[in-house]
C-alpha positions, 0 to 999 in steps of 0.5 A, spaced: 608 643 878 608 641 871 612 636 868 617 638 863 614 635 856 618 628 854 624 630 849 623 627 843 628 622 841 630 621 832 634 615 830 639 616 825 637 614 817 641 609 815 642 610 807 646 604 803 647 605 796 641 604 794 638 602 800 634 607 806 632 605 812 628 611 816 627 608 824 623 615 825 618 614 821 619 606 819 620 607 812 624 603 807 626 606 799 629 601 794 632 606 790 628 611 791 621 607 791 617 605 798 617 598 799 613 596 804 614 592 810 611 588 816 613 591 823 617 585 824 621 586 817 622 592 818 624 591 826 629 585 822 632 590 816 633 595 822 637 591 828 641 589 821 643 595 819 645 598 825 651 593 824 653 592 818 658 586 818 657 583 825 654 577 824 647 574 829 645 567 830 637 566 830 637 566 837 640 572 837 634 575 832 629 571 835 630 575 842 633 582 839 627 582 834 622 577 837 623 578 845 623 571 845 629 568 848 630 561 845 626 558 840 626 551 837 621 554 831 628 559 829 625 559 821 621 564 823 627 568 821 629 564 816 622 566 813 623 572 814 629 574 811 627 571 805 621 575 805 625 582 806 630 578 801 624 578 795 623 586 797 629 590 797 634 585 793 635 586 786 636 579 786 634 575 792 638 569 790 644 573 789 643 577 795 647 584 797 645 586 803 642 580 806 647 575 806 648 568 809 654 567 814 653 558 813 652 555 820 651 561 824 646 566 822 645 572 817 649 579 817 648 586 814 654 588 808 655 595 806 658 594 800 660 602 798 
C-alpha cells in the first residue's frame, strides 16, 4: 500500500504598507526591494508579525524563536531586533514596525 504523499502546507503572507514578509518562501521586501535576512531574523520578524499588537517579553522571544526556555543572555534579541530595525525601518531610531513596549518587551504594529 502506498502512502499517500504528505500534503503541502502554505502560510499566509503577511503584507504591511510596505512590508512583506512570505513564511513560504522566507522572503522579505521593503517596498519592493529584497532585503536580506538571517534565518533567526527572518524566524523574530515572522513570530512578530503574525500578531501585530501583542506584546512579548524576551523570554518569551528566546523560547518561540530560540527554543530555549529561559536565558539570563536575552540581549541576544535585543540584538537582533536592533539588527532587523537597521534593515527594514526607514529610520531605526524612530521605528514603525518594530517597536519598544518599555520594560516588557517588543511588538509588531500595523499602522494602516
Amino acid at each position: 500500500m502506498n502512502a499517500a504523499p504528505e500534503a503541502e502546507t502554505t502560510q499566509a503572507v503577511l503584507e504591511f504598507d510596505g512590508l512583506r514578509v512570505d513564511p513560504n518562501t522566507r522572503g522579505v521586501t521593503v517596498r519592493g526591494e529584497p532585503v536580506v535576512l538571517t534565518a533567526r531574523e527572518f524566524d523574530l520578524l515572522h513570530h512578530l508579525a503574525k500578531s501585530p499588537g501583542r506584546v512579548y517579553t524576551r523570554d518569551q522571544l528566546m523560547e518561540a524563536v530560540w527554543d530555549f526556555a529561559f536565558s539570563a543572555e536575552n540581549s541576544t534579541v535585543t540584538v537582533h531586533v536592533r539588527r532587523l530595525r537597521e534593515k527594514i525601518e526607514t529610520d531605526p531610531a524612530h521605528p514603525r514596525y518594530l517597536q519598544t513596549v518599555w520594560g516588557v518587551g517588543y511588538q509588531f504594529v500595523d499602522e494602516r
